[in-house]
C-alpha positions in Angstrom: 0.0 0.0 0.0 1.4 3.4 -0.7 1.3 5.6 2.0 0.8 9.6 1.7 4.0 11.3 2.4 3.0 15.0 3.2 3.7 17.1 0.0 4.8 14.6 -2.3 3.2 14.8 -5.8 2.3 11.5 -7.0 4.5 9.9 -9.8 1.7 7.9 -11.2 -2.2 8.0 -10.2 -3.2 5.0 -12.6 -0.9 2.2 -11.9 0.8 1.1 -8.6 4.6 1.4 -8.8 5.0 -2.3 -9.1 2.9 -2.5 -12.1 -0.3 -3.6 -10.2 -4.0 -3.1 -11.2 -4.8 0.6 -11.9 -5.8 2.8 -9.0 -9.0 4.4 -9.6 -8.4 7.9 -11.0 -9.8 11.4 -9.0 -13.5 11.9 -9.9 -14.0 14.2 -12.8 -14.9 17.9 -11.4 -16.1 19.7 -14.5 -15.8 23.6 -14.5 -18.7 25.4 -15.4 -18.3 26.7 -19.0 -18.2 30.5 -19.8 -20.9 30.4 -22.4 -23.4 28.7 -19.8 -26.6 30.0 -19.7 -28.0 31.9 -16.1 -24.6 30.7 -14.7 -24.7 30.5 -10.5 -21.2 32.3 -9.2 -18.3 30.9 -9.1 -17.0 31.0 -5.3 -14.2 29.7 -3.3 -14.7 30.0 0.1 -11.0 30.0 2.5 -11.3 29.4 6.5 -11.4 26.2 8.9 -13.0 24.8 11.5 -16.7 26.0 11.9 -16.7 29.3 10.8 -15.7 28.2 7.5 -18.4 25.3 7.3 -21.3 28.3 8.6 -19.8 30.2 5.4 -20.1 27.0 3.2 -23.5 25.9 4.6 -25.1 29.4 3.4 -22.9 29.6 -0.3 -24.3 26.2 -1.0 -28.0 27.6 -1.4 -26.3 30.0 -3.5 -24.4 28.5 -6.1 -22.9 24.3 -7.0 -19.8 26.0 -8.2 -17.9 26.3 -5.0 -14.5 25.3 -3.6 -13.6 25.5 0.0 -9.8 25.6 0.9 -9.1 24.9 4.5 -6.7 25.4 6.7 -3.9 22.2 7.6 -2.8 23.7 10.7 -4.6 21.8 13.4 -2.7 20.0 16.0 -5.5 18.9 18.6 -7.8 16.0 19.4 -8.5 13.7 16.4 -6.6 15.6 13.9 -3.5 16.1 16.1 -2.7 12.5 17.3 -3.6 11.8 13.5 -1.0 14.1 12.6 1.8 12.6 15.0 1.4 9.3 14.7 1.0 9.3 10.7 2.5 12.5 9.9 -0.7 13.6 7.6 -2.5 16.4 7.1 -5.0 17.3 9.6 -8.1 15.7 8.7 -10.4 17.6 11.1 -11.2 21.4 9.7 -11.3 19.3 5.5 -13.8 16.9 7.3 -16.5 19.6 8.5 -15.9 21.4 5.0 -16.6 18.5 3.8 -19.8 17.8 6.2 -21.3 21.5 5.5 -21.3 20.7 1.7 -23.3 17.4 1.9 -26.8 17.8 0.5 -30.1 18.3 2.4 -31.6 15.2 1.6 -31.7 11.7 3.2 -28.5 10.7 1.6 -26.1 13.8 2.7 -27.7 14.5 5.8 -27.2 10.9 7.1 -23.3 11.2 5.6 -22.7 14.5 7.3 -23.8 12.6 10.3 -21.4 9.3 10.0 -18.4 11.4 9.1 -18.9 13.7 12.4 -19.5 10.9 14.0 -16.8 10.2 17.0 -15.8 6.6 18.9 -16.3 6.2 22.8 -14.3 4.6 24.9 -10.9 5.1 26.1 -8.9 2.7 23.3 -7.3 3.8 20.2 -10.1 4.1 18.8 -11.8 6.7 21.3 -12.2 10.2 20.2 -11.8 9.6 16.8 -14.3 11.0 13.8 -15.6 8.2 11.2 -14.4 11.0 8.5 -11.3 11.6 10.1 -10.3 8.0 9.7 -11.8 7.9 6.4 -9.9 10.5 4.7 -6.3 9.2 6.0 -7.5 6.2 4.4 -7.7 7.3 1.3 -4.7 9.2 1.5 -2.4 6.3 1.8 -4.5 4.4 -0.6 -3.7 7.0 -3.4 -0.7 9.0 -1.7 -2.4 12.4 -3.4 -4.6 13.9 -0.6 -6.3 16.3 -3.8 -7.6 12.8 -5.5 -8.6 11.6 -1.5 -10.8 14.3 -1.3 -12.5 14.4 -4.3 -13.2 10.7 -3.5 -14.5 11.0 -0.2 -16.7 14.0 -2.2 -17.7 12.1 -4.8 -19.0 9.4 -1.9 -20.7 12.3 0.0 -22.1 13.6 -3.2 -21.3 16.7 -1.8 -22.1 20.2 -3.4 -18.6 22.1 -3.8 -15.1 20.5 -4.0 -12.6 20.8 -0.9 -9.2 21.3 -1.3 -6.3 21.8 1.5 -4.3 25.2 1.4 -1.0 23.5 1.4 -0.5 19.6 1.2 2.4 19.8 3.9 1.1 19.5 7.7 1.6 23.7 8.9 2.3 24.9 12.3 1.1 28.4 14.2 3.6 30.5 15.8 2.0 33.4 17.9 3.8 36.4 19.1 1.9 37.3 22.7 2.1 40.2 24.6 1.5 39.2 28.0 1.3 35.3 27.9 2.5 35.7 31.5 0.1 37.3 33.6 3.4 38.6 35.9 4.9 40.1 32.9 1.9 41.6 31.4 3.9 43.6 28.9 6.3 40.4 27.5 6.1 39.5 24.3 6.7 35.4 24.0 6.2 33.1 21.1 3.3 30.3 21.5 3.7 27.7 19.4 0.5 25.1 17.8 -2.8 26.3 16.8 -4.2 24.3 19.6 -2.4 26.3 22.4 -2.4 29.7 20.2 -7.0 29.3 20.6 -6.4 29.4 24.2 -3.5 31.7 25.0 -3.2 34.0 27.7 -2.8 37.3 26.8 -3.3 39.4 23.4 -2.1 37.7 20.5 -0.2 40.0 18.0 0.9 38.4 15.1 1.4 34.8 13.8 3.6 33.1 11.3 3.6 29.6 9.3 5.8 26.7 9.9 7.5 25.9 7.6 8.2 29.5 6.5 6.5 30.3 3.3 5.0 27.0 2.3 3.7 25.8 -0.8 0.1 26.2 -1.7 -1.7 23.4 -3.3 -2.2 24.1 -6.9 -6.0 23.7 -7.2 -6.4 26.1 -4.6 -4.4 28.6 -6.2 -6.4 28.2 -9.4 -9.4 28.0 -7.5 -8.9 31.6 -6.4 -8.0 33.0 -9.5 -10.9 31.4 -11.2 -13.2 32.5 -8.9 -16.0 35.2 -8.9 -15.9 35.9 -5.7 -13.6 34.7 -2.5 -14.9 34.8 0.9 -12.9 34.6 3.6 -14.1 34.3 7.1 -15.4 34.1 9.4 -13.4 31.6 11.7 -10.9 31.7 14.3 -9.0 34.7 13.2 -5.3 34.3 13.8 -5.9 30.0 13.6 -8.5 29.5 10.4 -8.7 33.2 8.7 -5.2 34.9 8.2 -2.8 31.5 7.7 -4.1 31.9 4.2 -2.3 35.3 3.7 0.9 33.7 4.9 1.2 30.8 2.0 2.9 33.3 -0.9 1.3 31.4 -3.5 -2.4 31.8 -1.9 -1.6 35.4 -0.9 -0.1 36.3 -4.3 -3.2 34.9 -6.1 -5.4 37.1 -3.7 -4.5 39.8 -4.5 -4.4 39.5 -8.3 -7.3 37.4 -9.0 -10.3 39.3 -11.4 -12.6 38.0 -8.0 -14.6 40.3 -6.2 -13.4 39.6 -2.5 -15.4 39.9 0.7 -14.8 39.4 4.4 -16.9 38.1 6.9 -16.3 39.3 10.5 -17.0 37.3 13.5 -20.5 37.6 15.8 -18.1 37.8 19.0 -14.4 38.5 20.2 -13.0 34.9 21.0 -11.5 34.0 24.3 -7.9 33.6 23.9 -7.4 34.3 20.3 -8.8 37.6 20.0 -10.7 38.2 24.0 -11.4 42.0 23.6 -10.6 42.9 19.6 -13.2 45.4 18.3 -14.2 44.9 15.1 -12.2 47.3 13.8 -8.9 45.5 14.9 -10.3 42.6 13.5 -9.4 44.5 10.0 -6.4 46.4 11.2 -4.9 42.3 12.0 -6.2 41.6 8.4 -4.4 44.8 7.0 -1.0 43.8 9.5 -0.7 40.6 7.9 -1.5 41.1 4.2 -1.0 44.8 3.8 -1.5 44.6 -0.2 -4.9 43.0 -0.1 -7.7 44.9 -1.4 -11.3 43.9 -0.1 -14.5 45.2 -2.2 -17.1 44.1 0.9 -17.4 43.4 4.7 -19.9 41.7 5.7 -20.9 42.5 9.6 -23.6 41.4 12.0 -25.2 44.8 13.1 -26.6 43.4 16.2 -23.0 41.9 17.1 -21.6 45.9 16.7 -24.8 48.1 18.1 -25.0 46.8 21.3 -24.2 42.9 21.3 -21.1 40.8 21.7 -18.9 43.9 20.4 -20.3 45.9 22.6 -21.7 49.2 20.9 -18.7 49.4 18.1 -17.6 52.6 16.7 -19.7 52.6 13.7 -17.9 55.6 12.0 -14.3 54.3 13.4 -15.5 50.6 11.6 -16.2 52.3 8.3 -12.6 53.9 8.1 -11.0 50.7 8.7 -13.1 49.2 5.9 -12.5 52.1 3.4 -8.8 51.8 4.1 -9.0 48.5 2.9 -11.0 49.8 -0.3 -14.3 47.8 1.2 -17.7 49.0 1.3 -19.0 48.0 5.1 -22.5 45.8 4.8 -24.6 45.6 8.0 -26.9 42.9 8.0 -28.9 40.2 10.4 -26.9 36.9 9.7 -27.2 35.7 13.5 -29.0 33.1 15.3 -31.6 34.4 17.0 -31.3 31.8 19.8 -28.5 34.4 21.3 -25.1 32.3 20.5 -22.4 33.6 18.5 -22.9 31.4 15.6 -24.4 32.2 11.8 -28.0 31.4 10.8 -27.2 29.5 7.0 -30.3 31.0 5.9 -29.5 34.7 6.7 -25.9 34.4 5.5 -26.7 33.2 2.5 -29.6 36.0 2.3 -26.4 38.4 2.6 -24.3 36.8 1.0 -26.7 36.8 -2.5 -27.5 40.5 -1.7 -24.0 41.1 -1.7 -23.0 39.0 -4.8 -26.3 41.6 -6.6 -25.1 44.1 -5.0 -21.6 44.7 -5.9 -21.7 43.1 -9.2 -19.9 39.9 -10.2 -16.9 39.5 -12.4 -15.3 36.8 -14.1 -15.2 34.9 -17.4 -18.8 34.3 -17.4 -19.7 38.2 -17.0 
């Protein structure tokens, strides 16, 4: 059996090296043509975790053309001791992606469910997501963990295509300002996205490790095909901003003919970003990708006139957006049952208004 060796491009996909029977190729994944008639928007969605699969489960009432590239940073639970023992990609963050894009009907919501689902016990076994297990499966199977996915897709019969942002396993470095509570104004370096989510102090910066690693192709082209990009919400120093440190990602960013918008969080997080206003939310954004241009920011207005924000400096928040060259949209995309999560339905309601909006560009315009 071949196994997957973590950003090694497979020498041959049909035929095993010692001449055996032909492995089953990657799923065809026809692009939509540029002559198609009332063509649905071509989006590619970036993040990790569950903000990205909110995001995906409101584009995919929108449109069947979508991509979601995710983040391969994750060193915790499932994903981490996957990660160690293996030395894969995290599984975890492609897994939910892969979840939110299942369909609504008997068949993808009971696959949504077996894929999330997680072993008991205390064995080897325990903690462990069906999905998880699944997916490193088919990566040693076909040692290319772009065909994998498509294949675990193409089971799914999922709406959208998943890619990873890099196929090497990535690492979070964090500068914090006071990590130590007796040194409140230190700066020291927390290492793994798992510890960076829960850090003491304010975090300031991150970086990638290995330093400037390579982006998977398909996701590259994914962004500079696209219509739009969205990016966010998530975590925003684990899941958001790692994709503006892969060159490749971040060069195609900012030169893709997409329209690009950003969607901010309902809430500060605790650890990761415990007492950001929204406008240094965008100020980290601008920090960390200072060339990227954004045409539309997408914000909860209940989140920044009196909710989890706190009531935001409305006027202050605009600035920030204009600065990076985005119009600032207010809108209800919150559940109503008072967590800090997205309502699908309502994002996607922004979302589409958005898309009308501010116009679409691309190929197909």
């Amino acid at each position: 059996m071949a196994g997957y060796v973590p950003g090694r491009q497979p020498q041959n996909r049909s035929a095993d090296r010692a001449g055996g029977p032909a492995r089953p190729s990657a799923p065809s994944r026809p692009r939509s043509s540029p002559a198609r008639a009332n063509p649905a928007p071509r989006i590619t969605a970036l993040g990790g975790g569950q903000g990205l699969s909110a995001s995906l489960s409101a584009l995919r009432r929108l449109t069947s053309d979508l991509t979601a590239v995710v983040t391969v940073a994750d060193d915790g639970g499932s994903s981490g001791r996957l990660r160690t023992e293996l030395g894969v990609l995290p599984p975890g963050d492609l897994r939910k992606a892969l979840a939110a894009l299942c369909g609504d009907d008997d068949w993808g919501r009971t696959w949504s469910e077996v894929i999330q689902q997680r072993f008991t016990g205390t064995g080897e076994l325990g903690g462990h997501a069906v999905g998880n297990l699944l997916i490193v499966a088919l990566w040693e199977k076909l040692g290319d963990p772009v065909a994998a996915l498509d294949w675990v897709g193409r089971l799914l019969n999922v709406q959208g295509r998943v890619l990873p942002m890099s196929a090497v396993p990535l690492d979070i470095e964090a500068t914090v300002r006071g990590h130590d509570p007796e040194r409140p104004g230190e700066l020291s370096a927390v290492r793994g996205q798992a510890n960076v989510a829960v850090t003491p102090g304010t975090v300031q910066s991150i970086r990638l490790l290995p330093d400037g690693p390579p982006a998977v192709p398909e996701a590259v082209t994914a962004v500079r095909e696209a219509d739009w990009v969205v990016l966010g919400p998530g975590s925003w120093f684990t899941s958001v901003l790692p994709h503006l440190l892969v060159p490749e990602l971040a060069k195609a960013l900012t030169e893709t003919r997409a329209r690009r918008l950003l969607t901010l969080n309902l809430a500060p997080q605790p650890g990761e970003t415990e007492g950001f206003t929204p406008q240094r939310h965008l100020e980290v954004i601008a920090d960390h990708a200072p060339g990227l241009a954004v045409d539309a920011i997408l914000v909860d207005e209940r989140a920044v006139t009196g909710g989890a924000f706190g009531q935001a400096d409305l006027a202050g928040l605009e600035k920030a957006a204009e600065r990076m060259g985005a119009a600032l949209v207010l809108g209800r995309v919150a559940r109503t049952d008072g967590t800090p999560r997205h309502d699908p339905e309502l994002l996607a309601a922004a979302y589409d208004r958005i898309f009308r909006t501010h116009g679409r560009i691309g190929p197909w315009r």
